[in-house]
C-alpha positions in Angstrom: 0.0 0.0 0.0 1.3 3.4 -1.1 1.3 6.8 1.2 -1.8 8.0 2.4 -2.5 12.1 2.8 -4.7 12.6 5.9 -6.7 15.9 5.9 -6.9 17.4 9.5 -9.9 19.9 8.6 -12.0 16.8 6.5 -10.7 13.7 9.2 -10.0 11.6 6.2 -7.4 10.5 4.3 -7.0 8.9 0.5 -4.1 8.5 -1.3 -1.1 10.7 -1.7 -1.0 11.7 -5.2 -0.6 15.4 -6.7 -4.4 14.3 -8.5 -5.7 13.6 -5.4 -4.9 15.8 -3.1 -5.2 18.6 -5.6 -8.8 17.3 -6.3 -9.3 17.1 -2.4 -7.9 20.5 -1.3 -10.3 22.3 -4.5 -12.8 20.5 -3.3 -16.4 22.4 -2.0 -16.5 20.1 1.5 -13.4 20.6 2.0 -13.2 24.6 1.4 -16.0 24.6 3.6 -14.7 23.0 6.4 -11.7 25.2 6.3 -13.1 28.1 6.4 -15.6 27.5 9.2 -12.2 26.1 11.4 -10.4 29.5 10.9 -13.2 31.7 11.4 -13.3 30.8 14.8 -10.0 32.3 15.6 -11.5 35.4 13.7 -11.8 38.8 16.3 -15.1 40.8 16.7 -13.9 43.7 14.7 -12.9 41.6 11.2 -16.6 39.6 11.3 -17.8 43.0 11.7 -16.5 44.5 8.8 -17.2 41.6 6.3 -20.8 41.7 7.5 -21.2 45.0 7.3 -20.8 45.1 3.6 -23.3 42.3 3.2 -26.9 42.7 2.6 -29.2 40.9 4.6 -30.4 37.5 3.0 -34.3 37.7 2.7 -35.1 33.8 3.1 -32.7 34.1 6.6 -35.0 37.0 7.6 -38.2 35.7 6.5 -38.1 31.7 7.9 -35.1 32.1 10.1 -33.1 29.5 7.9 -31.3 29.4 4.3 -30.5 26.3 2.4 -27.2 27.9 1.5 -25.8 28.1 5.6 -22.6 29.0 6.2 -22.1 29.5 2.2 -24.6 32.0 1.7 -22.9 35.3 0.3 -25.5 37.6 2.0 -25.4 38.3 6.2 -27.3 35.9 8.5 -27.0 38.9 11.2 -29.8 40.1 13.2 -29.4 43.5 13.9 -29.3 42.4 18.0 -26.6 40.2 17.0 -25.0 42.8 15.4 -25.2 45.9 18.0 -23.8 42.7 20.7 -20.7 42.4 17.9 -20.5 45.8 17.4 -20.3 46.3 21.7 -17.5 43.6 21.8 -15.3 44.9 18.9 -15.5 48.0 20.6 -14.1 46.2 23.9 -11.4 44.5 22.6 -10.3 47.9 21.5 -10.1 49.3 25.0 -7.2 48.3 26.8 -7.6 46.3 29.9 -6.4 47.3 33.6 -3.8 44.3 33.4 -2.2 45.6 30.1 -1.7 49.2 31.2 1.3 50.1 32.5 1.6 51.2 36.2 2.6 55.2 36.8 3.7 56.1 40.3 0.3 57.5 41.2 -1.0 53.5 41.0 2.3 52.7 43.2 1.8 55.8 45.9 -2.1 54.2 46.0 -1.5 51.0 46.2 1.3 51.8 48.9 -0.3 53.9 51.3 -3.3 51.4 51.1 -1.2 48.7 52.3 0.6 50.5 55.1 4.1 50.2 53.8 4.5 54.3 53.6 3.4 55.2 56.3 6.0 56.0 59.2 
């Protein structure tokens, strides 16, 4: 038995030929599942700004499903869903207590706080 290729995105393997694996990697399933696995590691403020240039689909809006998923080329947001995006892009921009930097004001504070300046 010859190599095998073993697809981590599909969990499946077939042989390792150029044909093969060129037919498998072009392949719809396979694009699919790819792109679903990396847009999970996607921030707040990148979905935001591919959505926002996407009209709503009609069929999403009107039975609250679309036979085209996770393919479709028009936004599956509701406008809750997208106010709730919007409100966490906007946080991740902020920075956070732990990444600033502490000034001596922070030190004095947290010093006479603690007792250690006072004589």
């Amino acid at each position: 038995m010859g190599k095998r290729y073993y697809c981590d995105f599909c969990d499946r393997s077939f042989p390792d030929n150029l044909p093969g694996r060129k037919k498998h990697l072009n392949g719809v399933l396979h694009q699919r599942i790819r792109k679903l696995h990396y847009d999970r590691f996607r921030d707040a403020a990148a979905i935001l700004a591919d959505e926002a240039v996407k009209k709503s689909c009609k069929k999403f809006q009107r039975t609250g499903e679309c036979d085209y998923g996770n393919n479709c080329r028009f936004s599956h947001m509701t406008p809750d869903k997208l106010r709730a995006l919007q409100e966490q892009a906007e946080a991740d921009k902020r920075p956070k207590v732990e990444d600033r930097v502490p000034t001596l004001e922070d030190w004095l504070t947290k010093s006479t706080h603690t007792g250690r300046l006072a004589n």
